[in-house]
Biotite code that builds the C-alpha atoms (Angstrom):
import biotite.structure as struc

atoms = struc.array([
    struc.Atom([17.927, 126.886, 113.706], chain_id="A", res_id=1, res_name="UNK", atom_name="CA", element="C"),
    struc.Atom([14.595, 125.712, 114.369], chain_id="A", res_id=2, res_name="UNK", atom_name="CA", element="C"),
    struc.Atom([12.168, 122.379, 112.057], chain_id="A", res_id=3, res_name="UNK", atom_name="CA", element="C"),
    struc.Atom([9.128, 122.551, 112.836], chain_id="A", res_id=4, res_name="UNK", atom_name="CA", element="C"),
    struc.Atom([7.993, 118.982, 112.488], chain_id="A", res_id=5, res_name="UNK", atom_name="CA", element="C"),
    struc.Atom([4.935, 118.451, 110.268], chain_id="A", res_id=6, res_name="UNK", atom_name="CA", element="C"),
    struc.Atom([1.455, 117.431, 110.577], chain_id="A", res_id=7, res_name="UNK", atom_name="CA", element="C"),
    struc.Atom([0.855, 113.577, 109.027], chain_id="A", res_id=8, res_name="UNK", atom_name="CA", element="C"),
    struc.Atom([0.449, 113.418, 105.531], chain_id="A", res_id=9, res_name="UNK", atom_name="CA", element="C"),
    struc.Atom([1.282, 117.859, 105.352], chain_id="A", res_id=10, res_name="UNK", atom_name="CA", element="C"),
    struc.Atom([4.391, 119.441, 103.653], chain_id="A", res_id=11, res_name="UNK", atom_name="CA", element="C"),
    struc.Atom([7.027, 120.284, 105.935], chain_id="A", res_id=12, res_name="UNK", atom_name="CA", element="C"),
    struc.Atom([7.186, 123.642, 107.091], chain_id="A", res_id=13, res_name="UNK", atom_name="CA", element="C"),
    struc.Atom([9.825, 125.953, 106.276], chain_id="A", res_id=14, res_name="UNK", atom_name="CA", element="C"),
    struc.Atom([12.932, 126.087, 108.609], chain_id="A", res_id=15, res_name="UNK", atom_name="CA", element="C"),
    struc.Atom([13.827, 129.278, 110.632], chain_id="A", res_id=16, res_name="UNK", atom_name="CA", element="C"),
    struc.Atom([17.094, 131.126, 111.959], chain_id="A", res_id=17, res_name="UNK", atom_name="CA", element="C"),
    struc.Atom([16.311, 132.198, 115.385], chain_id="A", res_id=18, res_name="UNK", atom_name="CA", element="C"),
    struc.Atom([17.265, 135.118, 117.634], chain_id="A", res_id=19, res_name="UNK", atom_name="CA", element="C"),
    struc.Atom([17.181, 135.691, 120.753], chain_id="A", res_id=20, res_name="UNK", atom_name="CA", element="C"),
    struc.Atom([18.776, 138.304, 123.523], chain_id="A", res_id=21, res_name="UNK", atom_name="CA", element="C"),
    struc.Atom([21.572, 136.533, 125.715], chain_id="A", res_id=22, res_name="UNK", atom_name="CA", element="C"),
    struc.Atom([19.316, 138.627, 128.648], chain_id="A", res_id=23, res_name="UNK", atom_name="CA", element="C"),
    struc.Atom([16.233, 136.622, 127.694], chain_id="A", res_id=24, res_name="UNK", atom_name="CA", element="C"),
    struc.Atom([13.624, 138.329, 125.958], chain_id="A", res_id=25, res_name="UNK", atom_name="CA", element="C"),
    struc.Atom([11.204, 136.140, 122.643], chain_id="A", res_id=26, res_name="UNK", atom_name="CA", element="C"),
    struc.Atom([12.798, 134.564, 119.907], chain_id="A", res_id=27, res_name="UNK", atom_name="CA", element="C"),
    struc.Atom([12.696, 136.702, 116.600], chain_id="A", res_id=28, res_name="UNK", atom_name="CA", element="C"),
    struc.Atom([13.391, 134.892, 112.874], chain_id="A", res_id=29, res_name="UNK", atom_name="CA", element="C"),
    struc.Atom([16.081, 136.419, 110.878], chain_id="A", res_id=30, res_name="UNK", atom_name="CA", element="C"),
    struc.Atom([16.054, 133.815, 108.192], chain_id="A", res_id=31, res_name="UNK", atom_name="CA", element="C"),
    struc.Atom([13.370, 131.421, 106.952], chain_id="A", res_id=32, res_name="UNK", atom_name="CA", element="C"),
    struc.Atom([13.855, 129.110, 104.035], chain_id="A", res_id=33, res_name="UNK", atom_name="CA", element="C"),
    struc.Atom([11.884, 125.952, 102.583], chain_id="A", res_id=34, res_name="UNK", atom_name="CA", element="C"),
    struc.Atom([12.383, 122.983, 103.792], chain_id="A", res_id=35, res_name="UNK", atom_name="CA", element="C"),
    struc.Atom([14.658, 121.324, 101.209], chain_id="A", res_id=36, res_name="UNK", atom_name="CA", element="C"),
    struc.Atom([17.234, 123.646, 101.109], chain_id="A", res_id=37, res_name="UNK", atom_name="CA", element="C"),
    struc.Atom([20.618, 122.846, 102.630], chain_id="A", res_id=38, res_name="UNK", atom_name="CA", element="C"),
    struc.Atom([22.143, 125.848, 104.540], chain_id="A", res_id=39, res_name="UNK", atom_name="CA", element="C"),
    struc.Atom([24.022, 126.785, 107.659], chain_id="A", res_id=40, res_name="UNK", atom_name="CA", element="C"),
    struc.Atom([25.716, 129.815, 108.897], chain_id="A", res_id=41, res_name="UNK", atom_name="CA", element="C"),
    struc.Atom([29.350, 130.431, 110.682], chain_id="A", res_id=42, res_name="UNK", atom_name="CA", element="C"),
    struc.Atom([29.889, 133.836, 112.979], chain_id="A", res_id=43, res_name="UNK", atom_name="CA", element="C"),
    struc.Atom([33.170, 135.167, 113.287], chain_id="A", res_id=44, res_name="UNK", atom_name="CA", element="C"),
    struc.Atom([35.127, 135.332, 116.390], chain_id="A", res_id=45, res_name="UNK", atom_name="CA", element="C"),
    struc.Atom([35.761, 139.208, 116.317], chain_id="A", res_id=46, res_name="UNK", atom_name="CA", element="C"),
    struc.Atom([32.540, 141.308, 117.952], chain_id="A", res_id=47, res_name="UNK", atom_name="CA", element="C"),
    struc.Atom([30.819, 143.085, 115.603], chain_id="A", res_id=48, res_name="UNK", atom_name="CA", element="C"),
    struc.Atom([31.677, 141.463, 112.668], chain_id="A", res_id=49, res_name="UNK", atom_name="CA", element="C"),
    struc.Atom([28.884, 139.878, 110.155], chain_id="A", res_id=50, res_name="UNK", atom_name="CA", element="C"),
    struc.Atom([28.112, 136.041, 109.895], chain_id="A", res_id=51, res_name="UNK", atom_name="CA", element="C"),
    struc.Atom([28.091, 134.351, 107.051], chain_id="A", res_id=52, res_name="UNK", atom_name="CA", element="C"),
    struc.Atom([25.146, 131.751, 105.826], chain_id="A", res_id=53, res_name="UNK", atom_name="CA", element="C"),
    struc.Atom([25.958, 128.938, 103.468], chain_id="A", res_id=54, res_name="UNK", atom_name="CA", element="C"),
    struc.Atom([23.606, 127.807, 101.151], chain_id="A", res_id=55, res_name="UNK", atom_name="CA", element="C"),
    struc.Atom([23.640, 124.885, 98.558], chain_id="A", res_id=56, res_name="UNK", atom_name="CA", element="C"),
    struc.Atom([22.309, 126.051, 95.141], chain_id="A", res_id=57, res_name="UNK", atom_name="CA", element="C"),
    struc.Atom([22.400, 123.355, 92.793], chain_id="A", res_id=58, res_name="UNK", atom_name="CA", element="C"),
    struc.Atom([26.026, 122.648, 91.749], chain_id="A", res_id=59, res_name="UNK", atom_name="CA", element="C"),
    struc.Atom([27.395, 125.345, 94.429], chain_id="A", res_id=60, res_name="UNK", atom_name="CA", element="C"),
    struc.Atom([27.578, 126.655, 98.116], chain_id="A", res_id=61, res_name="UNK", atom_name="CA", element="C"),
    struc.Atom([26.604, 130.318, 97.830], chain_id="A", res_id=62, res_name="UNK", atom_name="CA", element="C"),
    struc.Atom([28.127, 132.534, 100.443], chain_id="A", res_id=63, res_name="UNK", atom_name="CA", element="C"),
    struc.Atom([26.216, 135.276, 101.466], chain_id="A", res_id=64, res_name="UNK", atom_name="CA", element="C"),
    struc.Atom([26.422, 138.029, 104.316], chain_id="A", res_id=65, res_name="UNK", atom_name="CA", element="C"),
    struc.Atom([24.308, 137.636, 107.408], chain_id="A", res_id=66, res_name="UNK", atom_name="CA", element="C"),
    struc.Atom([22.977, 140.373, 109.272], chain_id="A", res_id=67, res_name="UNK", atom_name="CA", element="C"),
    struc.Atom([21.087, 139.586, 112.534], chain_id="A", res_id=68, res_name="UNK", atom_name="CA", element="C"),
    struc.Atom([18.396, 142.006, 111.678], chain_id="A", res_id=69, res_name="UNK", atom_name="CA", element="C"),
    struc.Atom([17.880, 141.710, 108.097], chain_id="A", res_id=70, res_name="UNK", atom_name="CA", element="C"),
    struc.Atom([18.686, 137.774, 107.183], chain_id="A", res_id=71, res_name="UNK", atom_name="CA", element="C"),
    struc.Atom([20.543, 137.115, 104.102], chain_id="A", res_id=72, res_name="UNK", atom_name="CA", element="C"),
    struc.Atom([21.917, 140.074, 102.735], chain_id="A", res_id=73, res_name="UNK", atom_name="CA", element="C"),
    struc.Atom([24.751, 140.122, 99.291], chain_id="A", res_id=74, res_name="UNK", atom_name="CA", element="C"),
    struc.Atom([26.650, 136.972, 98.016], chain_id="A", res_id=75, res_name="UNK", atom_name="CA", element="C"),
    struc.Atom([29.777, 137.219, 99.148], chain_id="A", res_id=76, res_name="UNK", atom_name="CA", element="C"),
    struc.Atom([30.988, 134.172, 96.586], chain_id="A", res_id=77, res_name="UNK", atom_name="CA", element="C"),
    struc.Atom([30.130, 130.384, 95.129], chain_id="A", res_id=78, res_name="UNK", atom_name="CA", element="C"),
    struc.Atom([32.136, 127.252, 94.564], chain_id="A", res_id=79, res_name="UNK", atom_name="CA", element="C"),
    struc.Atom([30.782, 124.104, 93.388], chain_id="A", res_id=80, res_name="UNK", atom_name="CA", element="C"),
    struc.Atom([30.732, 121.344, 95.806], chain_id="A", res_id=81, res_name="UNK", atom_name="CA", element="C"),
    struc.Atom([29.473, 117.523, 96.491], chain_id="A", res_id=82, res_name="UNK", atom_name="CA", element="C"),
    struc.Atom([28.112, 119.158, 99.409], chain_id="A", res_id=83, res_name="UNK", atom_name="CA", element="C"),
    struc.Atom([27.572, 122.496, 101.554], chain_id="A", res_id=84, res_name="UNK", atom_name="CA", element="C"),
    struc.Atom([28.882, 121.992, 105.334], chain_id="A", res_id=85, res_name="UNK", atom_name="CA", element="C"),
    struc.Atom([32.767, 122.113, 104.969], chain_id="A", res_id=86, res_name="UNK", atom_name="CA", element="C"),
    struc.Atom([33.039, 125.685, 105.438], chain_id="A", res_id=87, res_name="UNK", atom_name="CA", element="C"),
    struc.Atom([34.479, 128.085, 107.975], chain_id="A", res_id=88, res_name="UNK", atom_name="CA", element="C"),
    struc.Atom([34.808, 132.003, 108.594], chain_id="A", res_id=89, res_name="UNK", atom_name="CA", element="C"),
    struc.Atom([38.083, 133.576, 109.543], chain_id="A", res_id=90, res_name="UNK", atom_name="CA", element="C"),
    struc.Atom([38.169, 134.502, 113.156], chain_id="A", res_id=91, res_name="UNK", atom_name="CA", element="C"),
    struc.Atom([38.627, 138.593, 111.847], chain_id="A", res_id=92, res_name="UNK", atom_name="CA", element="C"),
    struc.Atom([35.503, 137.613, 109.254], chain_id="A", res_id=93, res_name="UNK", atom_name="CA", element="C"),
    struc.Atom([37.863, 138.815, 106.002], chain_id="A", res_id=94, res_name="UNK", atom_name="CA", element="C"),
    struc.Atom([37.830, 135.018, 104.658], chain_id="A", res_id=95, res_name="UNK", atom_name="CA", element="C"),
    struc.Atom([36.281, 132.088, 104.102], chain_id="A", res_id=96, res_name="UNK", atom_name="CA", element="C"),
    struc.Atom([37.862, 128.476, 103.816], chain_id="A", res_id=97, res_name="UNK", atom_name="CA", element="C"),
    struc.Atom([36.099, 125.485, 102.732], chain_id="A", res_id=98, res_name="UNK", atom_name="CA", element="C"),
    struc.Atom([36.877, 121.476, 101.479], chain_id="A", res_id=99, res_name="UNK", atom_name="CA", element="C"),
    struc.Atom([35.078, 119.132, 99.869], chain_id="A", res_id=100, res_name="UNK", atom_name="CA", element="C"),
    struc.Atom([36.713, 115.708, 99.783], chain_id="A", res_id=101, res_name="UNK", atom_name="CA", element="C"),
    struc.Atom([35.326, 114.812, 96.064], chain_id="A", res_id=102, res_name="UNK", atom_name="CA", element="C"),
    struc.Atom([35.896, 117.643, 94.886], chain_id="A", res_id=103, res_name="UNK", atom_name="CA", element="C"),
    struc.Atom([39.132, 119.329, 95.761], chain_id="A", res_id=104, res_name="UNK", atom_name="CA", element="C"),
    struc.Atom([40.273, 116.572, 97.652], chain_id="A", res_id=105, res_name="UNK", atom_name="CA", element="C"),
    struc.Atom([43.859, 117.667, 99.906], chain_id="A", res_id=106, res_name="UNK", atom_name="CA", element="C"),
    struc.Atom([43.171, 120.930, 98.717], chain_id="A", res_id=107, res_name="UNK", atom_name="CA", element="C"),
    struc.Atom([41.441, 124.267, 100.453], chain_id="A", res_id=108, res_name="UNK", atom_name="CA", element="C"),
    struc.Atom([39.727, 126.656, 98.388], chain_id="A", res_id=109, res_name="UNK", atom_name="CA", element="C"),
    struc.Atom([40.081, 130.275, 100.412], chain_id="A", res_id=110, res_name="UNK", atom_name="CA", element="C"),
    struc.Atom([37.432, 133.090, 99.670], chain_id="A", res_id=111, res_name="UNK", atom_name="CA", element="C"),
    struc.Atom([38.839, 136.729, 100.870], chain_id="A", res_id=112, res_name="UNK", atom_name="CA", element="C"),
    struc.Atom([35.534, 138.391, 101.231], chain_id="A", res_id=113, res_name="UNK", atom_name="CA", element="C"),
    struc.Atom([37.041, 142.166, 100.150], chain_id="A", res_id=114, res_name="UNK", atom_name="CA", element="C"),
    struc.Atom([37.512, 141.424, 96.931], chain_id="A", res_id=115, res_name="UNK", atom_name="CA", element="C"),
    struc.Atom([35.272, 137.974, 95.991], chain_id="A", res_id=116, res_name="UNK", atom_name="CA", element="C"),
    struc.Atom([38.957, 136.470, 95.019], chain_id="A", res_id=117, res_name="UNK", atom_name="CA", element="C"),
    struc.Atom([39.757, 132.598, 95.304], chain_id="A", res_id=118, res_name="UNK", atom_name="CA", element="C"),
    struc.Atom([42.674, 131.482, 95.698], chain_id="A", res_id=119, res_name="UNK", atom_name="CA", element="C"),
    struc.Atom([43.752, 127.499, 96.851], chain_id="A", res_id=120, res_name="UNK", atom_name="CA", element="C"),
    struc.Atom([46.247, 125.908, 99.138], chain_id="A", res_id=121, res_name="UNK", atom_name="CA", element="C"),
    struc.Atom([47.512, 122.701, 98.818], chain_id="A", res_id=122, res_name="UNK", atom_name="CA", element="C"),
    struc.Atom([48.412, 119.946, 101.593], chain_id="A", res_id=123, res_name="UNK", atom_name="CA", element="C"),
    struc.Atom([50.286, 117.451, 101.512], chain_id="A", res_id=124, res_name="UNK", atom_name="CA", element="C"),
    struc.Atom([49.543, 114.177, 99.323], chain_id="A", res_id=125, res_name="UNK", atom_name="CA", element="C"),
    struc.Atom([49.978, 111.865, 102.084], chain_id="A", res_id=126, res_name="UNK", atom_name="CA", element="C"),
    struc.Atom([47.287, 113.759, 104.135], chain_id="A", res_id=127, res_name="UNK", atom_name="CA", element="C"),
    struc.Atom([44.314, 112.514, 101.713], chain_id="A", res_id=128, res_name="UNK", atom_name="CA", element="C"),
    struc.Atom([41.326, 113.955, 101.227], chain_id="A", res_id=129, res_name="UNK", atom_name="CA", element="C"),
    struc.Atom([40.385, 116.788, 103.449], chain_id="A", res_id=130, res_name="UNK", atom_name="CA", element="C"),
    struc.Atom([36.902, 115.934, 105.212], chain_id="A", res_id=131, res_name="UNK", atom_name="CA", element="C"),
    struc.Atom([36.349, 119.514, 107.147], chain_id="A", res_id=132, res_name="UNK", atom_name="CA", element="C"),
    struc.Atom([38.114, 122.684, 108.198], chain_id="A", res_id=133, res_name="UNK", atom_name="CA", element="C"),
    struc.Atom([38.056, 125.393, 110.941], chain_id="A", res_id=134, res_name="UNK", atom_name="CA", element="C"),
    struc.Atom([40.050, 128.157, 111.523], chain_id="A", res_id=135, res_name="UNK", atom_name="CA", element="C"),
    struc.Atom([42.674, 128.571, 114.198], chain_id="A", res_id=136, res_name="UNK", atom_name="CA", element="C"),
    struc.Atom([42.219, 131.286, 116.546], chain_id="A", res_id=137, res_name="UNK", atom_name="CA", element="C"),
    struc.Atom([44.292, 133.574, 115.333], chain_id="A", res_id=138, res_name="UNK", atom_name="CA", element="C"),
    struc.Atom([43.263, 133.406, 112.117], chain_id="A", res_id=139, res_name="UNK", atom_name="CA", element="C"),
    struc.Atom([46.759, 131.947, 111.031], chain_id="A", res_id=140, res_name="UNK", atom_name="CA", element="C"),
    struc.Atom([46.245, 128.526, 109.980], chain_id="A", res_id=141, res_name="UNK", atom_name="CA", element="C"),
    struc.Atom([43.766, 125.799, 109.819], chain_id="A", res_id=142, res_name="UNK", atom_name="CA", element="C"),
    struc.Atom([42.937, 122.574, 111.548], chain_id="A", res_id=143, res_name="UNK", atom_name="CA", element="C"),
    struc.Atom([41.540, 119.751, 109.177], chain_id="A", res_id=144, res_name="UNK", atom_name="CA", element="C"),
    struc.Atom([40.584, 116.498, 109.575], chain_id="A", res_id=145, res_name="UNK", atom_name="CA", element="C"),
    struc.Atom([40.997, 113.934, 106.122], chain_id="A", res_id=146, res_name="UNK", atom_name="CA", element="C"),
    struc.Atom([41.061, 110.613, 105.067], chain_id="A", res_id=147, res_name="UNK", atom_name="CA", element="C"),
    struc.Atom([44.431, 109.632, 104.085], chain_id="A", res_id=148, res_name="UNK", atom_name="CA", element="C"),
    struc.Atom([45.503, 108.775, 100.935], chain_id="A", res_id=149, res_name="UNK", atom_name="CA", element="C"),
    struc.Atom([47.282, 105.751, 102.199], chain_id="A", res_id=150, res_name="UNK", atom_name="CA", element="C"),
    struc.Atom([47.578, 104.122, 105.977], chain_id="A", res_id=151, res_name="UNK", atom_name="CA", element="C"),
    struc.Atom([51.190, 105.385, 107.684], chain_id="A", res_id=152, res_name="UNK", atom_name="CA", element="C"),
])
């Protein structure tokens, strides 16, 4: 992700997604937005599978399929959050988890990207509210981190 810093006194310059071969080679952009927009992007584990970018759109994170030729491509799904970073993609790239502590609190909303379906999953009380989430490995669980409701 590259932000360009701006001249004195000029409008800050749009940020970039940059590319570039492992091998070496010179940077490409696949995605440029303006400079007050709030995105980021998660790749999947599994080769060949397409990232995902995030992108805060008033009320909502918009999920949308990222190609590293093409930039943003179809929303894959929205959900209204305080905020747009607490996100993850499944290690096989077929869902999408995400927490917002004011919002859902010890709760995890769960996109399967097939079908554009939500669906939640609960924690438990004591665990508080959950701050961010990322996919285990095998794509069978989560690890979290939260505020708890109340010290042990």
């Amino acid at each position: 992700m590259e932000s360009p810093r701006a001249a004195p006194g000029a409008p800050p310059p749009p940020q970039r997604l940059m590319r570039r071969p492992a091998a070496g080679g010179s940077p490409e952009a696949v995605l440029e937005e303006p400079a007050a927009t709030e995105w980021d992007y998660r790749c999947p584990l599994k080769p060949g599978s397409s990232c995902v970018l995030g992108q805060k759109e008033g009320e909502d994170n918009v999920l949308y399929s990222l190609d590293p030729l093409r930039g943003k491509g179809q929303q894959l799904g929205k959900k209204a959050v305080t905020y747009g970073y607490n996100w993850d993609i499944s290690p096989d790239a077929l869902r999408l988890a995400l927490v917002d502590p004011h919002k859902y609190h010890g709760r995890i909303q769960v996109l399967t990207v097939r079908d554009s379906a939500w669906h939640e999953v609960s924690g438990e009380p004591r665990w508080g509210d959950f701050q961010s989430i990322a996919w285990a490995a095998v794509g069978k669980g989560f690890f979290v981190t939260s505020l708890p409701a109340q010290p042990y």
